[in-house]
C-alpha positions in Angstrom: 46.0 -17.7 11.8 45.4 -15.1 8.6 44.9 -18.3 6.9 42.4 -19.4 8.9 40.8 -16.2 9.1 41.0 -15.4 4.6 39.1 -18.8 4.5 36.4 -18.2 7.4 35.8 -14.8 5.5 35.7 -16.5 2.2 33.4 -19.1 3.3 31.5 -16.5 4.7 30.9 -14.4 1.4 29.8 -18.3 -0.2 27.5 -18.5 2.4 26.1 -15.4 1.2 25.4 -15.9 -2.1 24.2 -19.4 -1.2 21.6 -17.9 1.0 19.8 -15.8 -1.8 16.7 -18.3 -2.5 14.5 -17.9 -5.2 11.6 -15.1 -4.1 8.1 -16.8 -3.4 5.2 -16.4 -5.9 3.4 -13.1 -5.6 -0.3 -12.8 -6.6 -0.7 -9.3 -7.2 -4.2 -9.3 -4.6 -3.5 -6.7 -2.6 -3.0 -9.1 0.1 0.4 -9.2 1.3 1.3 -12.5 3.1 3.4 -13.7 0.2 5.7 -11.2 0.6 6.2 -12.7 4.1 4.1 -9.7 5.7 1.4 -11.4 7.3 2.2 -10.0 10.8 1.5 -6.9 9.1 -2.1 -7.3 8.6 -2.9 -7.1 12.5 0.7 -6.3 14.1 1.5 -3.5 16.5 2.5 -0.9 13.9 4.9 0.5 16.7 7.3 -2.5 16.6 9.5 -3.0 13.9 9.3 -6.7 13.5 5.9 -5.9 12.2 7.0 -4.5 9.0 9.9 -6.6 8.3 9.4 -9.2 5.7 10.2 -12.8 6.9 10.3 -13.6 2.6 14.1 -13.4 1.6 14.8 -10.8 -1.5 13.0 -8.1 -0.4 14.6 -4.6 -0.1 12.5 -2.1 2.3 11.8 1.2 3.5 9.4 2.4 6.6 8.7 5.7 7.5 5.7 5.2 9.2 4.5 8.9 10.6 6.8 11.5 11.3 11.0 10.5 12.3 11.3 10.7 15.8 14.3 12.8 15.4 12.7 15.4 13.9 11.7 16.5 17.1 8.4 18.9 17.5 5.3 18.1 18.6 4.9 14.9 15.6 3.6 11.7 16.2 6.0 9.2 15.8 6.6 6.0 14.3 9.0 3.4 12.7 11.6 4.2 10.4 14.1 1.4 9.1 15.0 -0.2 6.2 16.9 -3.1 5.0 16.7 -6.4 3.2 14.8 -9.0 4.6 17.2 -11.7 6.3 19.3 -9.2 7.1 19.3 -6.3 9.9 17.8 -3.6 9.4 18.9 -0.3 10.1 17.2 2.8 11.4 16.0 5.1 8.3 16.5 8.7 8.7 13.9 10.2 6.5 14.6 13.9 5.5 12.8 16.8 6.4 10.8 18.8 3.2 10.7 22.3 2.2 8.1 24.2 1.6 7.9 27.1 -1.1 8.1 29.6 1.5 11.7 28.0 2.8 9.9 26.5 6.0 11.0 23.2 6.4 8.6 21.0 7.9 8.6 16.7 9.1 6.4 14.2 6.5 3.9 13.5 5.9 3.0 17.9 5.7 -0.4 17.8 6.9 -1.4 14.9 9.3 -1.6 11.3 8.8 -3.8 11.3 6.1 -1.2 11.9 3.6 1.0 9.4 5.1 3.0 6.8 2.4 4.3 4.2 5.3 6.2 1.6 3.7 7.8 0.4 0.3 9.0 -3.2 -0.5 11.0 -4.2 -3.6 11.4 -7.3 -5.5 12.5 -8.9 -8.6 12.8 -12.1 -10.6 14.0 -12.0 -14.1 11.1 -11.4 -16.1 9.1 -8.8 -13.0 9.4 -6.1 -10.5 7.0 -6.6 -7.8 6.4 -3.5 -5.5 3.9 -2.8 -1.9 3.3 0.3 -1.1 1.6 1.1 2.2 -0.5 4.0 2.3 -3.2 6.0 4.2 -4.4 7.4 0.8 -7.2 6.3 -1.0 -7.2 5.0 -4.5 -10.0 7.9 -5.1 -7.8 10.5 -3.1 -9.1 11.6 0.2 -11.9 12.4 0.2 -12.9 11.5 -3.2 -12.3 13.9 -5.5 -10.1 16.3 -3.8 -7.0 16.7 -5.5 -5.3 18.0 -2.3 -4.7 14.3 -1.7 -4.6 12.3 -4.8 -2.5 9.0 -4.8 0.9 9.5 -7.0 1.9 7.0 -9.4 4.8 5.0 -9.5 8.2 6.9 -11.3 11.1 4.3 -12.5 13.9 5.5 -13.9 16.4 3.6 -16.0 18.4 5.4 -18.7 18.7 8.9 -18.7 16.3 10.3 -21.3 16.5 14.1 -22.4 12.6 14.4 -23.1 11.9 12.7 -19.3 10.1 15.1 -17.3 12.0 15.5 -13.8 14.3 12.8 -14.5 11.8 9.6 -14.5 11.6 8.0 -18.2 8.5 6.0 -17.0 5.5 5.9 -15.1 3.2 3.2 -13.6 -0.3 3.9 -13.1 -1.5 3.3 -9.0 -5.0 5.4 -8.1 -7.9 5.9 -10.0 -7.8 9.5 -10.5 -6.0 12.0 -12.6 -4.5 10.9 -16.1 -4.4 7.6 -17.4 -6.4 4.3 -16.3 -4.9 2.1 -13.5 -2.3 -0.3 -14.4 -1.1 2.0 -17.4 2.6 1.9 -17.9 3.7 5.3 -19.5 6.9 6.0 -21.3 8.0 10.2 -20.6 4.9 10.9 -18.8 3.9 14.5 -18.2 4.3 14.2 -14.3 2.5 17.3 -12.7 4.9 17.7 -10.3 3.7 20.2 -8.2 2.5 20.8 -4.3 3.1 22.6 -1.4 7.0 21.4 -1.1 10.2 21.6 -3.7 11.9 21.1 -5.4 9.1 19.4 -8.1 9.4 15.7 -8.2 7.1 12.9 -9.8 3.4 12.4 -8.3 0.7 11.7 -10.3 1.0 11.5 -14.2 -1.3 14.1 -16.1 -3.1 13.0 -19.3 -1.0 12.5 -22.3 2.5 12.4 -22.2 5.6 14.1 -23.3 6.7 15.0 -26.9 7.8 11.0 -28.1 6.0 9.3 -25.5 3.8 6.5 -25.5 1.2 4.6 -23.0 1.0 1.1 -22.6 -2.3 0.5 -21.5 -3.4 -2.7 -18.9 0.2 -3.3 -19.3 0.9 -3.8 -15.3 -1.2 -5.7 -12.7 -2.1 -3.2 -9.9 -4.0 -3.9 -6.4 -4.9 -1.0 -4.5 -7.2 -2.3 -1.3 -8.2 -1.6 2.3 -9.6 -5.3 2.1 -6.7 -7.4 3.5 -4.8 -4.4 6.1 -8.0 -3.4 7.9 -5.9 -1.5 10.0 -6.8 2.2 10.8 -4.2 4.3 12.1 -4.7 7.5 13.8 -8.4 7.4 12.2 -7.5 7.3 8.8 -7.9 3.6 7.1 -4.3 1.9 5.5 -4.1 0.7 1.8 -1.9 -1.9 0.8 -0.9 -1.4 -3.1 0.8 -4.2 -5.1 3.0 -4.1 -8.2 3.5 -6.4 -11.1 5.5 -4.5 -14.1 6.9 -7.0 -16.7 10.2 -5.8 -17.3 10.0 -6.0 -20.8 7.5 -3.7 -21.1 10.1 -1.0 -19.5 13.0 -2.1 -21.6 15.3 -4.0 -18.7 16.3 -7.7 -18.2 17.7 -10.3 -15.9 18.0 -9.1 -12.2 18.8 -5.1 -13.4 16.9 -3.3 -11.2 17.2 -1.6 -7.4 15.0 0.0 -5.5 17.1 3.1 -5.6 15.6 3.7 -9.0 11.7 3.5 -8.0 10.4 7.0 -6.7 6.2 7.6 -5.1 4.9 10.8 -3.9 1.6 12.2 -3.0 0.2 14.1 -5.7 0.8 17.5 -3.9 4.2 16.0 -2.5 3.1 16.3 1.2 5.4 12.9 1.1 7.5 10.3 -0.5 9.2 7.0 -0.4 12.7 7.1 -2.3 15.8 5.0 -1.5 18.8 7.8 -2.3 21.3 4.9 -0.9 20.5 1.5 -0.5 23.5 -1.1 0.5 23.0 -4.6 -1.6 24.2 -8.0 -0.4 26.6 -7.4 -3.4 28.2 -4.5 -1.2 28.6 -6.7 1.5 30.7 -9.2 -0.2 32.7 -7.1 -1.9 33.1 -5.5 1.3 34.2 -9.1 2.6 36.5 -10.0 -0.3 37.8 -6.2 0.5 39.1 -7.2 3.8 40.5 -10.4 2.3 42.1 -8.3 0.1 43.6 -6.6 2.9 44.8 -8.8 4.8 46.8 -10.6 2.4 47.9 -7.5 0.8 49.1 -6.9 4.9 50.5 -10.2 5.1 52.9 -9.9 2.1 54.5 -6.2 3.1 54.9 -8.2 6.4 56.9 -10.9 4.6 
């Protein structure tokens, strides 16, 4: 029988590995079908089938409006994340603190600063990421800094000279330092807003001492065009992310989510992945119980 069992597990894991299928092919559009989001672009926003991506490879997080276990008098919405062909699991997004110690339910200040989902992807030669967003490219309204777009923060080797811990920086509104699409090495993050601690927004101009901007060098969307899809009054953006990895010094399948980061430019709220379980922890965890049992098996013998 623990024969039987070892090789239904092992088959199991191969199955696993088996079922990874090469990602599809993303046109960086701001139109998110090809990431297997079409339900998206005029789903019920309250279900959470609607933001799960029927494309295999892609890691996600939702946090759409405030966690319903927050409590208060917040309006609600999905949080889960997971990895699309897998199930997900609810996402309990963390409470922020304000400079006064109050701490209060994201997105701080209504749905207009609302970042509502992040999707990951990779091939060997790209990350892809889509953010979506009730926050205009121009900040809303245009021109008020209050509510700026951030910019994307990647971090990959610790780097003394990186300011709050992010080595690199990818360009996403059209406001504030640097042009859209610029990828930065040790941007000067301005890292500051009504909550703590400071963490990476929106990228000043310049950078810091030994950095360097690569200019045009990522292909960004940032569009109401295709996710015509108010919420609560405020319009939703869908942003898409091409960064060739060579451009950020990494190779072959090397990257998580867990090392992307996006804030609002005053940090009213953010989309991180602290700890994100890969189909690699799930077969280790398999070949972990294999382990076990025949370790079991031969103290029994």
């Amino acid at each position: 029988m623990r024969k039987m069992l070892i090789v239904a597990i092992i088959i199991a894991a191969a199955a696993m590995i088996l079922a990874c299928p090469v990602m599809a092919a993303i046109t960086v559009d701001g139109d998110l079908s090809d990431w297997g989001l079409s339900q998206l672009q005029a789903g019920d926003l309250s279900q959470d089938s609607t933001w799960i991506p029927t494309e295999t490879g892609i890691y996600y997080i939702i946090e759409d409006m405030h966690n319903p276990l927050h409590g208060g008098n917040y309006i609600t919405g999905t949080h889960i994340k997971g990895t699309s062909g897998y199930a997900s699991s609810f996402f309990d997004e963390p409470k922020l603190q304000l400079k006064d110690g109050t701490w209060v339910s994201p997105p701080y200040g209504g749905p207009e600063y609302d970042l509502k989902g992040y999707y990951f992807q990779q091939d060997a030669d790209n990350i892809y990421v889509a953010i979506i967003t009730a926050v205009a490219p121009g900040g809303n309204p245009p021109g008020g800094q209050d509510r700026w777009p951030g910019d994307l923060a990647i971090h990959l080797v610790a780097d003394p000279g990186a300011d709050l811990g992010y080595e690199w920086g990818v360009k996403l509104g059209t406001v504030g330092g640097h042009n859209q699409g610029d990828v930065v090495y040790l941007p000067d993050w301005d890292g500051a807003g009504y909550t703590i601690p400071p963490r990476p927004d929106t990228m000043k101009d310049g950078t810091m001492p030994g950095g360097a901007v690569y200019t045009g060098a990522a292909e960004v969307a940032y569009t109401d065009a295709w996710l015509q899809h108010p919420e609560y009054g405020w319009p939703t953006y869908a942003i898409e992310v091409k960064v060739p990895k060579s451009v950020i010094g990494a190779s072959g399948q090397s990257m998580g989510i867990s090392q992307l980061f996006i804030a609002d430019n005053c940090l009213n709220e953010d989309l991180y992945a602290p700890e994100f379980p890969t189909i690699a922890v799930v077969i280790a965890s398999i070949f972990g119980m294999v382990f076990v049992i025949y370790s079991t098996k031969q103290k029994r013998s």
